[in-house]
C-alpha positions in Angstrom: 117.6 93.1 90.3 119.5 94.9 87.9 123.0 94.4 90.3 122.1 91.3 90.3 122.3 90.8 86.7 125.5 92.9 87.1 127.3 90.8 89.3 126.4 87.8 87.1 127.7 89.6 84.2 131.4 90.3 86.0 131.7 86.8 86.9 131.1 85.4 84.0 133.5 87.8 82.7 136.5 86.6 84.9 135.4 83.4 84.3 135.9 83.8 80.4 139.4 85.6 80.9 140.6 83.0 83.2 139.6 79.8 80.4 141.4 82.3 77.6 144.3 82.2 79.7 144.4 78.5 80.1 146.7 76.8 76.9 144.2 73.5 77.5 141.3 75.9 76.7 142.7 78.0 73.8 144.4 75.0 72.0 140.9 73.4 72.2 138.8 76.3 71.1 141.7 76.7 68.5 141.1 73.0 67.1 137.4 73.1 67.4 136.9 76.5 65.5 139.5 75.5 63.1 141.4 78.6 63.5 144.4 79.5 61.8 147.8 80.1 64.3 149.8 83.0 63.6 153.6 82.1 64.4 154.6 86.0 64.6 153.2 89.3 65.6 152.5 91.6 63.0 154.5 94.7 63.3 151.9 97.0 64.9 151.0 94.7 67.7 154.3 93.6 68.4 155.2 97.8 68.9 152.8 98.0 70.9 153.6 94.5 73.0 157.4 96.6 73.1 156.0 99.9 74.4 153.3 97.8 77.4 157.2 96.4 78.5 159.3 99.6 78.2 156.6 101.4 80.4 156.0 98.2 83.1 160.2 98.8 83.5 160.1 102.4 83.9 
């Protein structure tokens, strides 16, 4: 019972991820929830965007 629950879990999980991926799906969750868009990174997440890139090239 409680893998089942489990396996329920993941694939609503990946389900999730794969709508947050979709631009229909954010830009409609965006409008709906009346969230504010950042046009630019702040500093510390855009470092850390940097060092994810640095290290996929090495």
């Amino acid at each position: 019972m409680a893998e089942s629950e489990k396996a329920k879990q993941k694939a609503i999980a990946e389900l999730v991820r794969r709508w947050i991926t979709s631009e229909v799906v954010r830009n409609y969750l965006r409008n709906l929830l009346n969230l504010p868009v950042e046009r630019e990174l702040p500093a510390e997440q855009r470092y850390l965007l940097e060092e994810l890139d640095r290290a996929d090239k090495e």
